[in-house]
N, C-alpha and C positions, 0 to 999 in steps of 0.2 A: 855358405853351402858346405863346406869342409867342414865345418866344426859341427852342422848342423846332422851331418852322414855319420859322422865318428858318435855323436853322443847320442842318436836314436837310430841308426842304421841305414842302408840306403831305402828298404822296403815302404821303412816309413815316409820317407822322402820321394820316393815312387807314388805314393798313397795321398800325400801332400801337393804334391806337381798335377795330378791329375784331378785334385778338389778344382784347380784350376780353369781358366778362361784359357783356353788352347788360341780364341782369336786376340788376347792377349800376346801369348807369344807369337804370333806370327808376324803382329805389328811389329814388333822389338826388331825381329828378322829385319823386315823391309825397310824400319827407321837403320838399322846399322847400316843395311847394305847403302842405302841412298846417302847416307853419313858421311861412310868411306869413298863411295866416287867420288861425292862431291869435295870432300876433302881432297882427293889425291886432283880434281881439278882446277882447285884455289893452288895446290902449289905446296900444303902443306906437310911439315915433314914426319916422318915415322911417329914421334912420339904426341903427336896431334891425334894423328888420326886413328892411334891406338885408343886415346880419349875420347875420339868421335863412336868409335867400336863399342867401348866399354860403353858410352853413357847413351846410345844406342836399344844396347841389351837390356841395363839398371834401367832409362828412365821411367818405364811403367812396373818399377818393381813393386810398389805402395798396393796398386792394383789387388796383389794378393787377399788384401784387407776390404775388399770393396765386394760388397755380396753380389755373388755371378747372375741373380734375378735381376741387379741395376747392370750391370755389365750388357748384357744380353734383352738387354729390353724393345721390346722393335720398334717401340715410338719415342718420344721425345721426355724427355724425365722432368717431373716435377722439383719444382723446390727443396724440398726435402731431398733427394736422389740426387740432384746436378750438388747438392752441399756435400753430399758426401762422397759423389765424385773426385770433385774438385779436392778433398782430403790424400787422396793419393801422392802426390807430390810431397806432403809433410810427411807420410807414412813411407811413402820410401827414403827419403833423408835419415828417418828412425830406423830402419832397416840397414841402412851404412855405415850406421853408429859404431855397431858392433866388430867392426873391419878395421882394426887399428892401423893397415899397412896404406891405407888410403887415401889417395892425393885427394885432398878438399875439394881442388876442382870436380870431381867425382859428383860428390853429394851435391855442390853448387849445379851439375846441369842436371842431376834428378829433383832438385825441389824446384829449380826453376826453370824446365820446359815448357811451362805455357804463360810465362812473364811475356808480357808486349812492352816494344819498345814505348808508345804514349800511355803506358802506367796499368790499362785498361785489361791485364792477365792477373793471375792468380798462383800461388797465395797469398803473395804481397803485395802486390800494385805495385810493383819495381820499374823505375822509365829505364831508360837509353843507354844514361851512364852509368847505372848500374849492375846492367846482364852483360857480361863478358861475350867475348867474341865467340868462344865452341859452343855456347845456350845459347844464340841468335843462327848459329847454326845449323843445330840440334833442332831448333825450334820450327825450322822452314822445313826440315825435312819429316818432324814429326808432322808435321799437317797436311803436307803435300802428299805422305803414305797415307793418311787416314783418308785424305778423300779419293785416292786411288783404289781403296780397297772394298770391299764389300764389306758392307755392314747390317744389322739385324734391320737398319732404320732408313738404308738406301743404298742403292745399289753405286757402282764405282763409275767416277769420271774419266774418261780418257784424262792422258798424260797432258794435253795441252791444255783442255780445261779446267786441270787442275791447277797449271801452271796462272791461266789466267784469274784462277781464285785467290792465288797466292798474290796477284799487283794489285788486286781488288782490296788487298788488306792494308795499303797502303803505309800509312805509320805505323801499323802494329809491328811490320816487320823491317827491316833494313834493305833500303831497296838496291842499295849497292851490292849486295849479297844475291837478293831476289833474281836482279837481273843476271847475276853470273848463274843463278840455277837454271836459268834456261836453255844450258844444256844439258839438263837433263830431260826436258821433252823430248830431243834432240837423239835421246840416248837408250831410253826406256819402252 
């Protein structure tokens, strides 16, 4: 973003933020905020939950790349459309590329926030042992926002049936995690 205001100004950057999915950022919002409690309610310390923050904000950074007519679409997306949805995630890892100060775990929960733990997410079909502990994180609270929130394609669940959609996932997510979110029903 810095180098991006220096070499074409901020106007243009004003002009570029606003081509934008505003219900994009709003998720970002609600995934850090839910990120952070949840974080500081596992116990985790300062420099965790600064990464829960940060990859909070990044993980739907890819998004930018993803035309705001499949963003905004009020019903369910075709083939075509869930493909290049689901490109997000790669497109934002490319997007972090360019940030050389950048702790890797970084880009690891921007491309893999919708990895499930039995392999069954995307991009990669990554299991268990493979998605770090802030992405199984990341991941509960990426979903739990989404279906709290209003969208072109349905309206928002209350906190606990959100919450009951999250044990519904069963293996996809870590249920030892799962069950500690349930204070956030509790919370929200």
């Amino acid at each position: 973003m810095i180098d991006e205001i220096e070499s074409t100004g901020l106007s243009s950057w004003i002009d570029a933020v606003r081509q934008h999915h505003s219900q994009t950022y709003q998720h970002c919002l609600l995934v850090t905020g839910v990120a952070v409690a949840f974080g500081q309610h596992l116990g985790l310390g300062a420099e965790d939950r600064n990464r829960l923050s940060f990859g909070g904000m990044m993980h739907d950074i890819g998004k930018a790349l993803v035309p705001v007519v499949i963003l905004e679409k009020p019903g369910p997306l075709d083939e075509d459309e869930m493909a290049m949805m689901q490109k997000h995630a790669d497109y934002g890892a490319v997007a972090l590329k360019s940030a050389p100060s950048l702790q890797p775990e970084m880009a690891e929960i921007v491309v893999n926030h919708h990895e499930y733990l039995d392999g069954s997410g995307y991009p990669r079909g990554l299991k268990a042992r493979d998605i770090s502990d802030l992405v199984r994180i990341l991941t509960i609270c990426d979903v739990y926002s989404a279906l709290i929130e209003t969208r072109a394609y349905k309206p928002p669940l209350p906190s606990q049936q959100a919450y009951e959609a999250l044990l519904e996932m069963g293996p996809k997510l870590d249920r030892d995690l799962v069950r500690e979110f349930s204070f956030v029903t509790r919370t929200s």
